[in-house]
C-alpha positions in Angstrom: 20.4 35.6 -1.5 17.6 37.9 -1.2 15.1 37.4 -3.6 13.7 41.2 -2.6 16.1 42.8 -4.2 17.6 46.0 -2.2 14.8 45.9 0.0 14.8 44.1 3.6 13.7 41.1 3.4 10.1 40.9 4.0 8.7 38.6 7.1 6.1 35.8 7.0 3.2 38.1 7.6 4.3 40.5 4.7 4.7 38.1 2.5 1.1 36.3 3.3 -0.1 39.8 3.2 1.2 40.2 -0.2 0.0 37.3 -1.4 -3.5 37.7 -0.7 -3.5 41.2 -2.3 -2.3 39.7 -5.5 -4.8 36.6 -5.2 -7.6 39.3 -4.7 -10.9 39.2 -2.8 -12.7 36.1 -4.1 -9.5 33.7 -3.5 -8.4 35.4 -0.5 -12.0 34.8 1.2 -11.6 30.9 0.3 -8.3 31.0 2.6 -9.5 32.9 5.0 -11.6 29.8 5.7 -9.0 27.9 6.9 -6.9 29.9 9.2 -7.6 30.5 12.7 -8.9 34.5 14.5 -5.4 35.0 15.2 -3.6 34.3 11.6 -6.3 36.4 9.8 -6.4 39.0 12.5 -2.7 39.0 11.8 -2.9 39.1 7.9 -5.9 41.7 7.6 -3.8 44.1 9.6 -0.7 43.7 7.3 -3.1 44.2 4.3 -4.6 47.1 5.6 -1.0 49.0 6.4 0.7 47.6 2.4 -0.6 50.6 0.8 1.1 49.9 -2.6 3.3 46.6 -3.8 6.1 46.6 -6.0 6.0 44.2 -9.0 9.3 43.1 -7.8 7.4 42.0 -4.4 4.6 40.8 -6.4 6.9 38.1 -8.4 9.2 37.1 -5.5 6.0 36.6 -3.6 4.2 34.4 -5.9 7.6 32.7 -6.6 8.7 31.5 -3.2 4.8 30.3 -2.8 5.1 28.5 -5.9 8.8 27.1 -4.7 7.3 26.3 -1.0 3.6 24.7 -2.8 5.9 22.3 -4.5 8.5 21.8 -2.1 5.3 20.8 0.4 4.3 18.1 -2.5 8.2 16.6 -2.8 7.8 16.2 0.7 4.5 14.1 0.5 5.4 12.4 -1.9 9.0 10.9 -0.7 10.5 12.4 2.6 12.5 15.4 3.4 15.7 13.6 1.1 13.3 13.4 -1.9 12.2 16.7 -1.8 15.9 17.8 -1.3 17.2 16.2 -4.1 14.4 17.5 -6.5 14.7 20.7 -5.0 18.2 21.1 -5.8 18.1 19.6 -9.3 15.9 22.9 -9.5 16.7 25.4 -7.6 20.4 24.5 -6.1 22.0 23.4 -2.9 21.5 27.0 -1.5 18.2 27.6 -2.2 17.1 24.2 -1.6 18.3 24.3 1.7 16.3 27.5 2.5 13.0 26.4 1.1 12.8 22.8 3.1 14.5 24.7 6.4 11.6 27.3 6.4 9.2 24.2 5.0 9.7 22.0 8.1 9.3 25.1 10.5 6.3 25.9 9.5 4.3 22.6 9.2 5.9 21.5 12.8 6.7 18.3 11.4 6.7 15.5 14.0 9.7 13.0 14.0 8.7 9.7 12.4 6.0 11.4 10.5 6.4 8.7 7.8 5.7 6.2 10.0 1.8 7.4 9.6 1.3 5.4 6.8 3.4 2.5 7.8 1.6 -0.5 8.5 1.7 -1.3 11.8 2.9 -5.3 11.5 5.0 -4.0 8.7 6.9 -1.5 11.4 7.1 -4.1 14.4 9.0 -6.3 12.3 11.7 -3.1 11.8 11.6 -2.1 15.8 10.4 -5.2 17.4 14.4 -6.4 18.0 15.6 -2.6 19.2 16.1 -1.9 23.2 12.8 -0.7 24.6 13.7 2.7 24.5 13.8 2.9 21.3 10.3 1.3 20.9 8.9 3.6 23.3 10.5 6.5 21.5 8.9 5.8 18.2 5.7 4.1 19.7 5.4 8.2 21.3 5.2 9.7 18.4 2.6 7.4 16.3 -1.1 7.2 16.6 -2.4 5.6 18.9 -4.1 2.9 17.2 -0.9 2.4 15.4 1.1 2.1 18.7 -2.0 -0.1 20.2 -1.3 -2.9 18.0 2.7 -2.7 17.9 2.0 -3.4 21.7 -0.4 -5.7 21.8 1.9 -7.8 19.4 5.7 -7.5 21.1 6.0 -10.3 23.7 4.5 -9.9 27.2 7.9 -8.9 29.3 8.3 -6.3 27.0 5.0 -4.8 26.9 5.4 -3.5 30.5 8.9 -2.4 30.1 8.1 -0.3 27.3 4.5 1.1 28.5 6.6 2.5 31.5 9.2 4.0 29.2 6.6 5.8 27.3 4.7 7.0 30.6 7.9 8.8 32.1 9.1 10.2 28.4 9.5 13.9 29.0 11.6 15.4 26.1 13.7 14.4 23.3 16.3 15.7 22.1 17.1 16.3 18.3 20.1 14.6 18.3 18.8 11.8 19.6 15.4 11.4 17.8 17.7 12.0 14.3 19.9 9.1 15.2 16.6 6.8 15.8 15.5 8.1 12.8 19.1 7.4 10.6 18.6 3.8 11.6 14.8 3.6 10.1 15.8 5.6 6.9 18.0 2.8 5.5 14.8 0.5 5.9 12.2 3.5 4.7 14.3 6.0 3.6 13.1 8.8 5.6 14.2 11.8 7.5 12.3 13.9 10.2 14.2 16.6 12.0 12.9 19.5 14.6 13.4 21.0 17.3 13.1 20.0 21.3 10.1 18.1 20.8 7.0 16.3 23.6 6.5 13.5 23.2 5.0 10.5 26.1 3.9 10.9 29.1 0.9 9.3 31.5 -1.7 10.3 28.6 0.2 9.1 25.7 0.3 5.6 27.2 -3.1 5.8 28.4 -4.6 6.5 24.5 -2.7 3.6 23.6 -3.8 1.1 26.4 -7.6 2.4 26.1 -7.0 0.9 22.6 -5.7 -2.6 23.5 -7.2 -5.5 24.4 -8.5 -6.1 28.3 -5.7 -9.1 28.5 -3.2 -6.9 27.3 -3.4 -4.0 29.4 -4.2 -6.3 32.4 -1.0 -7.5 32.1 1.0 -4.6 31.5 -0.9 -2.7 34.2 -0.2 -5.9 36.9 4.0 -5.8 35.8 3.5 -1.6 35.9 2.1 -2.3 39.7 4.8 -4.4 41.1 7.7 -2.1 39.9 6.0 1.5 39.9 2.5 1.5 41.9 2.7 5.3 42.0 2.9 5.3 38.0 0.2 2.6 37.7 -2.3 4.8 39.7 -1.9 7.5 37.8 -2.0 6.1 34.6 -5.4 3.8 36.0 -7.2 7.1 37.0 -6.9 8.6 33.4 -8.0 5.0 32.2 -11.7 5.5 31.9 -13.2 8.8 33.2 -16.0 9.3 34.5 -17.8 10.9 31.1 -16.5 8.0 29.4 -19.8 6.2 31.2 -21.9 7.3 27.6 -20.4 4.4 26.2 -21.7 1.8 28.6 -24.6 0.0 26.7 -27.5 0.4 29.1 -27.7 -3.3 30.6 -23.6 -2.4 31.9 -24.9 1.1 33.6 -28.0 -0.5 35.2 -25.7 -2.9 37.2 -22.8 0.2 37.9 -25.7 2.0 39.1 -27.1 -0.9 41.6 -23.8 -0.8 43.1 -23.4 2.8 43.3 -24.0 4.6 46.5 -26.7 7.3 45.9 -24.9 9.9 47.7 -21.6 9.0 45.3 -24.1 8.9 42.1 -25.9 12.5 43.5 -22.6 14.4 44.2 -21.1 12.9 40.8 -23.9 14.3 39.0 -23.8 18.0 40.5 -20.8 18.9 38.1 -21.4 17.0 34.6 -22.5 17.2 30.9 -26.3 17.3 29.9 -25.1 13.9 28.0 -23.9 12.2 31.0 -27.0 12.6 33.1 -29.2 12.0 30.7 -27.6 8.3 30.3 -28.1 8.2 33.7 -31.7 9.5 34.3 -32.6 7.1 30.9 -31.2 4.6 33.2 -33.4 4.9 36.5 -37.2 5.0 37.1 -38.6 7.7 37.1 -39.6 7.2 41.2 -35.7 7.1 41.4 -34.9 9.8 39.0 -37.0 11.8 40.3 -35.4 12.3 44.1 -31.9 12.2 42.4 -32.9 15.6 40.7 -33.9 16.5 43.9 -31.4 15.4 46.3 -28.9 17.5 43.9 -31.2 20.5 43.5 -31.2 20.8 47.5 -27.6 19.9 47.9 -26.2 23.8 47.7 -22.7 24.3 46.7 -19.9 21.4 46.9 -16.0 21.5 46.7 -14.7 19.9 42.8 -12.5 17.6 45.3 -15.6 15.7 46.1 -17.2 15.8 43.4 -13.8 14.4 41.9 -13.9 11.9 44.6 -17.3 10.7 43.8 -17.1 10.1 40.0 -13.7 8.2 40.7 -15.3 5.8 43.4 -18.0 4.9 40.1 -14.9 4.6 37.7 -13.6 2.1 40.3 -17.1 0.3 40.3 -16.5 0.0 36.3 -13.5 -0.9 36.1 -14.4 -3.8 39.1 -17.8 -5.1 37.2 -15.2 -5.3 34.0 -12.6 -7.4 35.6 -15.3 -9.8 36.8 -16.7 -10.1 33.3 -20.1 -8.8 34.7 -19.6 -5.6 31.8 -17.9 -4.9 28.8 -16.4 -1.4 28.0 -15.9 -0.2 24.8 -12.3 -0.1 24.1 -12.0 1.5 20.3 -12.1 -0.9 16.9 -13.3 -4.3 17.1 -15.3 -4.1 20.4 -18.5 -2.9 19.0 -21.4 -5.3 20.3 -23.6 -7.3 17.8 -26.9 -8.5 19.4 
């Protein structure tokens, strides 16, 4: 049904255009605030060409913002079934249908967004019996503090199994993330659905392990080793980069920095952030800062690959001092020091 009337049925822009002409200038400017160049680029132009609007436009406007404002609360409040069913009660099956189709398109909603709010030892008690790839699937799509402690609590041979599972995730596809879903909705009753979706991947599993304890990730990095070394590299390189050195307390940098070779430190330091260096500069004397500067002033132009090169060899110093207990890096919650 077109709620337009005789006239084709006006697209998104149109209709946001519309919207904002009947809103007027001082709540218009309020929204404008949250929308990116591009949308109000987009909605300024479709304002400038409406030269008049019908009252017919005005109310179907209003009224499908009205119907989609509430729709969006249902939602919040209870799922995509909730809001169905309230929507329907109100609206019917039809138009219902319409409103959460177009609803769920344009907020992108991610599969298992439910699980946000789910505590996390609440959850593994739900997943912690399913095959790994199911964990991994779901584990993908939470936050990563969320899917830090889920793994740091299933059992050790598992923790590997699924960590690799999540690194070599590509894509999903609906079907299958809907029947993962089915099985949680008779335990939370809740339904996600969307289209081809990413999900995984080296840097997903990498947020979560930079979030679990040293132990943990030891030994899922040492089981990754043995049956993928090619995986474990990769995923060890995106680990702790060099710009994650800001976070060393200044005792842990002066001992990376005795075992640094100056060349190494020099080249690392010719293609960094102000913040960086100056953490590192803090951390010298000034005799020794002083001939850094100038070793990299008189050094001239250098390819990214070594500079690459060098600021992995110090990430390998790190991670080495750390294994030996001589450091401690910051890992997210619960590591801050107290001295």
């Amino acid at each position: 049904m077109n709620m337009y009337g005789d006239e084709p049925e006006l697209n998104n822009q149109q209709k946001a255009a519309i919207l904002f002409i009947v809103l007027g200038p001082e709540y218009s400017s309020m929204l404008f605030k949250h929308m990116n160049d591009e949308e109000i680029e987009k909605v300024t132009l479709e304002i400038a060409n409406h030269k008049q609007v019908t009252p017919e436009e005005k109310k179907a406007v209003i009224s499908e913002f009205y119907q989609m404002a509430m729709a969006k609360n249902y939602l919040s409040q209870g799922g995509l079934e909730y809001a169905q069913s309230i929507l329907e009660k109100a609206l019917g099956a039809d138009r219902a249908t319409t409103i959460i189709s177009r609803l769920t398109t344009s907020l992108q909603v991610r599969p298992f967004d439910f699980l946000h709010k789910t505590d996390p030892a609440q959850l593994l008690n739900f997943i912690q019996n399913e095959h790994p790839q199911t964990i991994a699937l779901i584990m993908a799509y939470l936050d990563p503090d969320q899917a830090a402690t889920i793994l740091t609590s299933l059992p050790q041979d598992r923790q590997a199994e699924v960590a690799k599972r999540i690194a070599v995730m590509d894509r999903t596809s609906p079907e299958v993330l809907r029947e993962v879903e089915r099985v949680l909705e008779r335990k939370l009753s809740a339904l996600v659905t969307q289209d081809f979706s990413d999900a995984g991947g080296v840097k997903a599993i990498v947020e979560v392990l930079n979030r679990v304890d040293r132990t943990t990730e030891k030994s899922i990095i040492e089981n990754l080793e043995v049956e993928n070394p090619e995986l474990t590299e990769e995923i060890k390189k995106l680990m702790f980069v060099f710009e994650d050195i800001v976070m060393l307390d200044d005792r842990s940098l002066q001992m990376v920095l005795r075992e640094v070779d100056t060349k190494d430190l020099s080249l690392a330091l010719k293609a960094t952030n102000k913040e960086v260096a100056d953490k590192i500069y803090k951390n010298m004397s000034k005799r020794a800062g002083d001939m850094l500067r100038e070793e990299i002033e008189y050094m001239g132009p250098v390819k990214i690959r070594d500079v690459e090169e060098a600021q992995q060899k110090i990430v390998n110093v790190i991670r080495a001092l750390e294994d030996k207990g001589d450091i401690v890096v910051s890992r997210g919650k619960g590591d801050e020091m107290i001295v």
